[in-house]
N, C-alpha and C positions, 0 to 999 in steps of 0.2 A: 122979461126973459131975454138974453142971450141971444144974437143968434148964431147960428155954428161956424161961419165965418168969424165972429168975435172969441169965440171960447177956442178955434183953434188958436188964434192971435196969441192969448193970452196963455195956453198951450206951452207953444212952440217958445213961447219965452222964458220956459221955466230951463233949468239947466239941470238937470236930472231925477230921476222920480216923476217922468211925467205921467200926468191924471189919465184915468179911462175916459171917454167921450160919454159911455154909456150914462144914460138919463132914466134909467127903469122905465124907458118905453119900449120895449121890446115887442116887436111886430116886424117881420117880413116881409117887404113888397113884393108881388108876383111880379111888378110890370119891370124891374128892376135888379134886383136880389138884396136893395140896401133896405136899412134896420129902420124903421120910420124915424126911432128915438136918437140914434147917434150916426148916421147914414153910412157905417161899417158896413162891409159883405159878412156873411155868415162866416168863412177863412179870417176874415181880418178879429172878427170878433172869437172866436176859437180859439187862435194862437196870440191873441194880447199878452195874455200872464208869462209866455217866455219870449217876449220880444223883448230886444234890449233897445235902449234910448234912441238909438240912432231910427231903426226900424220905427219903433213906436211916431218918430218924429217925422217916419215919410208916410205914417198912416193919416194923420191930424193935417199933413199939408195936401195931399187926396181930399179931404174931405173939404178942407175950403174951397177945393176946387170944384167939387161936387156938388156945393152949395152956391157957387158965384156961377154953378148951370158948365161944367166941365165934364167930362168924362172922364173922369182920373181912377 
């Protein structure tokens, strides 16, 4: 498996139409508010479906951040 540092990579590289993060693990962390399966906040995962590319592509570069232990 992936890890979400890699799937944004591969993300961010795509030139429009970019993929959802979501992994049908859908779980909410209390200690945090991100998603266990795609480490979206609750907002970010909400309003996906009308983000346009640009957005969607500052959501995916947050989350690398978020995985290489950032606070994004």
């Amino acid at each position: 498996m992936k890890t979400m540092q890699d799937r944004a990579a591969d993300a961010l590289a795509v030139r429009h139409d970019l993929p959802s993060p979501c992994i049908s693990l859908c779980r909410m962390r209390e200690s945090d508010g991100l998603c266990e399966g795609c480490w979206r906040t609750l907002d970010e995962i909400v309003c996906w479906s009308q983000m346009d590319d640009a957005q969607k592509r500052e959501v995916w570069a947050k989350l690398a951040q978020r995985a290489a232990g950032g606070n994004a």
